[in-house]
Legacy VTK file of the C-alpha trace (Angstrom):
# vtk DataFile Version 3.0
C-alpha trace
ASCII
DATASET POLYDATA
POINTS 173 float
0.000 0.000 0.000
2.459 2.637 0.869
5.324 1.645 -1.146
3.745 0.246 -4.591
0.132 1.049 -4.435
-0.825 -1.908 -5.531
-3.881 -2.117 -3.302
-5.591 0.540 -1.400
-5.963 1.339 2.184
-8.935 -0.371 3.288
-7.906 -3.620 2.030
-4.235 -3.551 3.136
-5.743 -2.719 6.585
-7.770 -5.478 6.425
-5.697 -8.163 5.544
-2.907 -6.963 8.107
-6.010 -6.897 10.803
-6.682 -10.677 9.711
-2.599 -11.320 10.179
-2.542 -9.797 13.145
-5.635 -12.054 14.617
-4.163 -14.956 13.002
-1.479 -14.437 15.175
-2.982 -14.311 18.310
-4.943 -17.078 17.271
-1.792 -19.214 16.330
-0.010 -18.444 19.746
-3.073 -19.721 22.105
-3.029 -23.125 19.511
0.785 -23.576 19.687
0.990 -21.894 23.446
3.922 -19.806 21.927
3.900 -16.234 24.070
6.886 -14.950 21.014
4.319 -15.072 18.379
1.547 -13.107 20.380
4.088 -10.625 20.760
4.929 -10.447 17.163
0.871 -9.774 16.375
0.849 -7.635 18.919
3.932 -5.304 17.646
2.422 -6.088 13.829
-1.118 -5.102 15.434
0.088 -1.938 16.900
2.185 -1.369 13.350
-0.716 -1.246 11.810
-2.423 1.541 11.607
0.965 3.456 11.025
1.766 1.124 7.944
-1.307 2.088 6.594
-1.930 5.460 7.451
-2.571 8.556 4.884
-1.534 11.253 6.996
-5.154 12.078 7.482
-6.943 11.835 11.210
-9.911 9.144 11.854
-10.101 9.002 15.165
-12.869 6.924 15.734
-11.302 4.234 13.814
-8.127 4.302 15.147
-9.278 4.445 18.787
-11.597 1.809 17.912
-9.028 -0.639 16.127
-7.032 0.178 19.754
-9.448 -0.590 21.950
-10.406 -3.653 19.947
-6.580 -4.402 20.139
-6.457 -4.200 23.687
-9.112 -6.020 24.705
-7.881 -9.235 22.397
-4.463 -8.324 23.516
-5.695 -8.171 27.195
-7.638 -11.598 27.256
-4.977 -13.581 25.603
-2.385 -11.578 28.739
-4.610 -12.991 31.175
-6.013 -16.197 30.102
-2.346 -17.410 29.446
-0.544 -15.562 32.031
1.545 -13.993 29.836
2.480 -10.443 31.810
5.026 -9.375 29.198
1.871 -8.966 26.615
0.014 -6.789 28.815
3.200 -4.719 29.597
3.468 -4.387 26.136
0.108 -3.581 25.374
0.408 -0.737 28.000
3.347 0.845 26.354
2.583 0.744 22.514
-1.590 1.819 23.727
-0.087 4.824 25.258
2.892 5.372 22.388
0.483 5.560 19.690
-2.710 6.887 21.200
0.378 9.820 22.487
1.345 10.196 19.056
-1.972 10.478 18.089
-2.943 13.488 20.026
0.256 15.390 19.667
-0.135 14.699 15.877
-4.097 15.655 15.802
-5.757 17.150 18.846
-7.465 19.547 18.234
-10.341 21.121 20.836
-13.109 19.800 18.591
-12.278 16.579 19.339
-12.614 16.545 23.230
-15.256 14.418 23.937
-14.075 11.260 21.753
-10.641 11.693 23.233
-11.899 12.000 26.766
-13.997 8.734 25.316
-11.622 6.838 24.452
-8.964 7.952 27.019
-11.375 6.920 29.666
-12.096 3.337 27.995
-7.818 2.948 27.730
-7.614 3.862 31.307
-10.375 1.263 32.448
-8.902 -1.867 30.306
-5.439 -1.384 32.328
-6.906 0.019 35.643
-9.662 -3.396 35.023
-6.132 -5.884 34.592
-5.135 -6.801 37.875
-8.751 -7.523 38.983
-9.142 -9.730 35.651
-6.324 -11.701 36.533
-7.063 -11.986 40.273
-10.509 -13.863 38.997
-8.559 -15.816 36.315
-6.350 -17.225 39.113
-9.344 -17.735 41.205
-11.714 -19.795 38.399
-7.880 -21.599 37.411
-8.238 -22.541 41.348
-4.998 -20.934 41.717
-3.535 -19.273 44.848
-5.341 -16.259 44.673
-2.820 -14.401 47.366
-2.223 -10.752 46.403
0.604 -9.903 44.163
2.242 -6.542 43.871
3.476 -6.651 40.540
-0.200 -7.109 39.210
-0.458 -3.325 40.160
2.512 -2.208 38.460
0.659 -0.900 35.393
-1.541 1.304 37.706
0.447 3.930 38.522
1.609 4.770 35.365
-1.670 4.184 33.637
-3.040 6.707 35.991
-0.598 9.148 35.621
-0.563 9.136 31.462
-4.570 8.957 31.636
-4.887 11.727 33.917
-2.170 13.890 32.577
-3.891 13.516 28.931
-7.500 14.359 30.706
-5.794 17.329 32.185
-4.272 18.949 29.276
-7.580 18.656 26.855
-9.566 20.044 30.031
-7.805 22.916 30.318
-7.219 23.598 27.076
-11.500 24.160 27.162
-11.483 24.947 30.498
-8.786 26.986 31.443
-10.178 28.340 34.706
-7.144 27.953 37.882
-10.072 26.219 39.480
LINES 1 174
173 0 1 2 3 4 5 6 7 8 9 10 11 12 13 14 15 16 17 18 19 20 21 22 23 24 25 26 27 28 29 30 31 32 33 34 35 36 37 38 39 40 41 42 43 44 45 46 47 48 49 50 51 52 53 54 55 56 57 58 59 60 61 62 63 64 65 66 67 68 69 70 71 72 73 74 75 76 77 78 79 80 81 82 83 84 85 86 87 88 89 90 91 92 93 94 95 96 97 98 99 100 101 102 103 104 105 106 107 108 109 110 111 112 113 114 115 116 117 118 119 120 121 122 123 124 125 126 127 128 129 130 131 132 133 134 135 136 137 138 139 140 141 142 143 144 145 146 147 148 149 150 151 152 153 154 155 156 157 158 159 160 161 162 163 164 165 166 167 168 169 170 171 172
């Protein structure tokens, strides 16, 4: 698509969607945690590979969230940490790049949205795998490093929620 044109956006992102699911799908079947994170770095490649220069929010937050919630239950359901580290870091890379790319004022309520649904799937992880290890009949003890994500989820999503409010609201209040 970007290099020869030999077939158009839509399609390219849809067969590198499918590549990136067959992926994930392949890794569960084999129970290889290397090729989730290749889909996962192709999945977050994505919409960069294939972008126009041109800003469509909704379907790039949705393709993210979409991501992350795949990315999230395949983290979880095979206790593999290191994909929902990495899901953390390239969510917040590219929905960062993103906003400091397209933000405009006119587009405060999707972003506060969609920053809001980011912040719940990784504030929502170490609760999702506290009840995986409970339903795996697992010790169920609490772990520490299951927070680890919090803290800097909070800070990103509330230092993103801060800057588009008071670039509306810019009252000291």
């Amino acid at each position: 698509f970007q290099w020869y044109n030999v077939i158009d956006q839509v399609p390219a992102f849809g067969i590198m969607v499918l590549i990136t699911v067959l992926a994930g799908a392949l890794s569960l079947v084999y129970d290889n945690k290397w090729l989730a994170i290749l889909g996962l770095v192709g999945g977050f490649l994505t919409p960069i590979l294939v972008s126009t220069g041109k800003d469509n929010q909704v379907a790039l937050m949705t393709y993210m969230t979409i991501l992350n919630v795949g990315i999230l239950s395949i983290g979880v359901f095979k206790r593999w940490k290191l994909l929902n580290y990495l899901g953390f870091f390239f969510t917040w890379l590219l929905f960062s790049g993103w906003y400091y790319q397209h933000y405009q004022t006119d587009k405060f309520f999707p972003t506060t949205v969609y920053l809001n649904i980011f912040f719940l799937i990784y504030a929502c992880l170490p609760f999702a795998e506290y009840i995986a290890r409970v339903k795996r009949n697992e010790d169920p003890e609490f772990d520490l490093l299951n927070f680890a994500l919090t803290i800097p989820n909070t800070l990103w999503a509330f230092g993103f929620s801060f800057s588009t409010i008071s670039e509306i609201y810019p009252q000291a209040y």
